[in-house]
C-alpha positions as CSV (number, residue, x, y, z in Angstrom):
1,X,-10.4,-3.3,2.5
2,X,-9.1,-0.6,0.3
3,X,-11.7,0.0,-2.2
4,X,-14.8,-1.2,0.0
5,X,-16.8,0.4,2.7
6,X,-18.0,-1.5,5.4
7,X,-21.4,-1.6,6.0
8,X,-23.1,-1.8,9.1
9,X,-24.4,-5.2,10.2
10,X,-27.4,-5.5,12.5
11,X,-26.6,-6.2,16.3
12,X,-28.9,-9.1,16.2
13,X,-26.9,-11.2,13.0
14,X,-26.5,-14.3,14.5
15,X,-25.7,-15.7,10.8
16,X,-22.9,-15.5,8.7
17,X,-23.1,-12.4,6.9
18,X,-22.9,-13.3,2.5
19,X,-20.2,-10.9,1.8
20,X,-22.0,-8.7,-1.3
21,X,-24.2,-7.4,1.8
22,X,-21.5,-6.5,4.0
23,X,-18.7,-5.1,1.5
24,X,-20.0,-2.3,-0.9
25,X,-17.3,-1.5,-3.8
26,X,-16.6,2.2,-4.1
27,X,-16.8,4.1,-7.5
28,X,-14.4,4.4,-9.7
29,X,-11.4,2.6,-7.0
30,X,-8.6,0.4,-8.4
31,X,-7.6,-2.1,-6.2
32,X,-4.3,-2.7,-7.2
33,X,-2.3,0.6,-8.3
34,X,0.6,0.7,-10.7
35,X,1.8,3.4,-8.4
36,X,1.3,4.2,-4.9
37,X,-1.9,6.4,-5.1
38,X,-3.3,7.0,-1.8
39,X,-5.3,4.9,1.3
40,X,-7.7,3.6,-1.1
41,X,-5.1,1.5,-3.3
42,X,-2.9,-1.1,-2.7
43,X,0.9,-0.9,-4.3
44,X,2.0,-4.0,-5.0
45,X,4.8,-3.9,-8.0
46,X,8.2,-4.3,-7.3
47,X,7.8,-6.8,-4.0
48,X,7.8,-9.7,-5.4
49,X,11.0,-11.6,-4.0
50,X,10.8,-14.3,-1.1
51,X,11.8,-12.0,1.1
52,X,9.1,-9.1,0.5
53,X,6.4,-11.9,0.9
54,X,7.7,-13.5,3.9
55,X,8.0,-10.3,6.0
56,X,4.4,-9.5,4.7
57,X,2.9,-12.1,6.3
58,X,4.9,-12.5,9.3
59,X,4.1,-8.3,9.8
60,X,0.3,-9.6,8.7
61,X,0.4,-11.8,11.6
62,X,1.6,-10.1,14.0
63,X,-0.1,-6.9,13.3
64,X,-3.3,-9.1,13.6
65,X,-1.9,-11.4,17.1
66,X,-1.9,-8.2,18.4
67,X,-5.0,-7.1,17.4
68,X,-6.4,-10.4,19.1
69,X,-4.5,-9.9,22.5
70,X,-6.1,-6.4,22.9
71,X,-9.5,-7.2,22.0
72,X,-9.8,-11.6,22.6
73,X,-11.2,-11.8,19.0
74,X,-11.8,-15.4,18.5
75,X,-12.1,-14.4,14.6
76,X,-8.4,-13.7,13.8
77,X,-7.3,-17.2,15.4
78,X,-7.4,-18.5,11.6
79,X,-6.1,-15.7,9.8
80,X,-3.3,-15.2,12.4
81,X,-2.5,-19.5,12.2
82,X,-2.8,-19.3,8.5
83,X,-0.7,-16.3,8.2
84,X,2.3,-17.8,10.4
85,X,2.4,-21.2,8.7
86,X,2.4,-19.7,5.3
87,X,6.0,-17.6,6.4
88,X,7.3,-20.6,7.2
89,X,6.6,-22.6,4.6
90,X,7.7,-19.5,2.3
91,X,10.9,-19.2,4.9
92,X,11.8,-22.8,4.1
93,X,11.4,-22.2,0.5
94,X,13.8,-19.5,0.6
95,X,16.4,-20.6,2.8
96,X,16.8,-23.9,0.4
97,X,17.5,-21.9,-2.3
98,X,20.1,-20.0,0.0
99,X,21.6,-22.8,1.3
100,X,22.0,-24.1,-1.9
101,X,23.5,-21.5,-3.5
102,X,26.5,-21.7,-0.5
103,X,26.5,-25.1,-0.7
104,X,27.1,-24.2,-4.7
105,X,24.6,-26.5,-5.7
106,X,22.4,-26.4,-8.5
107,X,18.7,-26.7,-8.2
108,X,17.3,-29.3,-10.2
109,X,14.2,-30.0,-11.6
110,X,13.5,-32.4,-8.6
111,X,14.5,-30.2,-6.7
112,X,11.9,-27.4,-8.0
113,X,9.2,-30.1,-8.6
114,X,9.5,-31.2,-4.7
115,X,9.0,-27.6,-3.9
116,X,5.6,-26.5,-5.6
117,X,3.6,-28.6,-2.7
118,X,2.6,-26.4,0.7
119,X,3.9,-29.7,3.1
120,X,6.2,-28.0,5.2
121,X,8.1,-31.1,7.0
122,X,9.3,-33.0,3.7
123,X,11.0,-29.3,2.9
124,X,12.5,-28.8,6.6
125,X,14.1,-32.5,6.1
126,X,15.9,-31.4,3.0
127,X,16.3,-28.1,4.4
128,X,17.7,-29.8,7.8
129,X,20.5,-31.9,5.5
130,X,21.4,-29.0,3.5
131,X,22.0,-27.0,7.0
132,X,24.4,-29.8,8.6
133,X,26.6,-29.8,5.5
134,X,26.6,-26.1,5.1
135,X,27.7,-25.9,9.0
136,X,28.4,-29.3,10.2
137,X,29.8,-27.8,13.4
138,X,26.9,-25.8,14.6
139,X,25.0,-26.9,17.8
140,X,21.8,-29.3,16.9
141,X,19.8,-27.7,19.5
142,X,18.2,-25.0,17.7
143,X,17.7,-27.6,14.5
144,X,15.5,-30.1,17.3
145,X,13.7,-26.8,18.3
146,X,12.5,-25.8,14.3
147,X,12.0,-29.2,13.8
148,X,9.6,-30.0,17.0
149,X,7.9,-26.3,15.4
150,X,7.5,-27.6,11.6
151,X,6.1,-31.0,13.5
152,X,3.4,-29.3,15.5
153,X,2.4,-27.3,12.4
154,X,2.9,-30.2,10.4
155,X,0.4,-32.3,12.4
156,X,-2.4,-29.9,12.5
157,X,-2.0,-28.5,8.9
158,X,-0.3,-30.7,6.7
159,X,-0.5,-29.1,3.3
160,X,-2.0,-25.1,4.3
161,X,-5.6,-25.9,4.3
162,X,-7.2,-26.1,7.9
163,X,-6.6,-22.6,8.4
164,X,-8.3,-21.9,5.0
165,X,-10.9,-23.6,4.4
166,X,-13.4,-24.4,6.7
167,X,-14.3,-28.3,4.5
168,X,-11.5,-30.3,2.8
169,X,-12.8,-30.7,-1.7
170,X,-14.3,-34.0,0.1
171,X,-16.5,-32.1,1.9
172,X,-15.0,-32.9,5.4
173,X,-14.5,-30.9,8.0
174,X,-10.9,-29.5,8.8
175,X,-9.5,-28.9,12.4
176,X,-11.6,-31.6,14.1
């Protein structure tokens, strides 16, 4: 991380690491520069539309899937899952609003409201209506095939949590 040095963990740490012993801050760093300032900072005004985000974390993910196909590290598996759901649930955010705008419709407050939650089918079912009126004479096909996606996702992390958090607020355990 920009502003942290690594240190060193002993070969034998067969625990999990608290991470004020394995990150040590460096002096005098800013985390998050106002302008782009060098290796050690991380320039973040001006992206900040739907687009910027999504493309950050799908580049995120992929950037770290390939990181995992070269060296089998079992640790990115959540990062990487938890990285590609959140584009898509940030994807179907933004294509609403885009469809909506062709469509000419206005966004309502339900419409808003219905959005803030992180459940990904309920938004590809609007999403999916707004689609067939927007281009009633497009194939269904690739519809069926986001649909079966958002499903599987769906089924194994409903609202973005199992990828994470390793215990629901309950205190049970995700992904079992």
């Amino acid at each position: 991380l920009p502003c942290f040095m690594k240190l060193p963990l002993p070969e034998s740490a067969s625990f999990v690491p608290d991470l004020v012993n394995v990150f040590e801050p460096v002096s005098d760093c800013e985390l998050f520069a106002k302008k782009l300032g060098g290796p050690d900072t991380m320039h973040v005004k001006g992206y900040n539309t739907f687009l910027d985000y999504i493309f950050g974390y799908q580049e995120g993910m992929q950037r770290l899937y390939a990181s995992y196909i070269a060296r089998s590290d079992a640790s990115l598996v959540f990062p990487i899952i938890f990285l590609f759901r959140h584009s898509v649930e940030l994807s179907l955010k933004y294509l609403l609003r885009v469809v909506r705008f062709l469509l000419q419709r206005t966004e309502t407050r339900r419409d808003k409201d219905r959005e803030k939650c992180h459940h990904i089918e309920p938004l590809w079912c609007r999403l999916e209506s707004l689609l067939l009126a927007a281009f009633p004479n497009e194939s269904r096909e690739d519809f069926r095939k986001a649909a079966r996606l958002i499903r599987q996702l769906a089924a194994v992390d409903e609202g973005s949590m199992e990828f994470r958090y390793p215990r629901d607020l309950d205190g049970k355990l995700h992904l079992k």
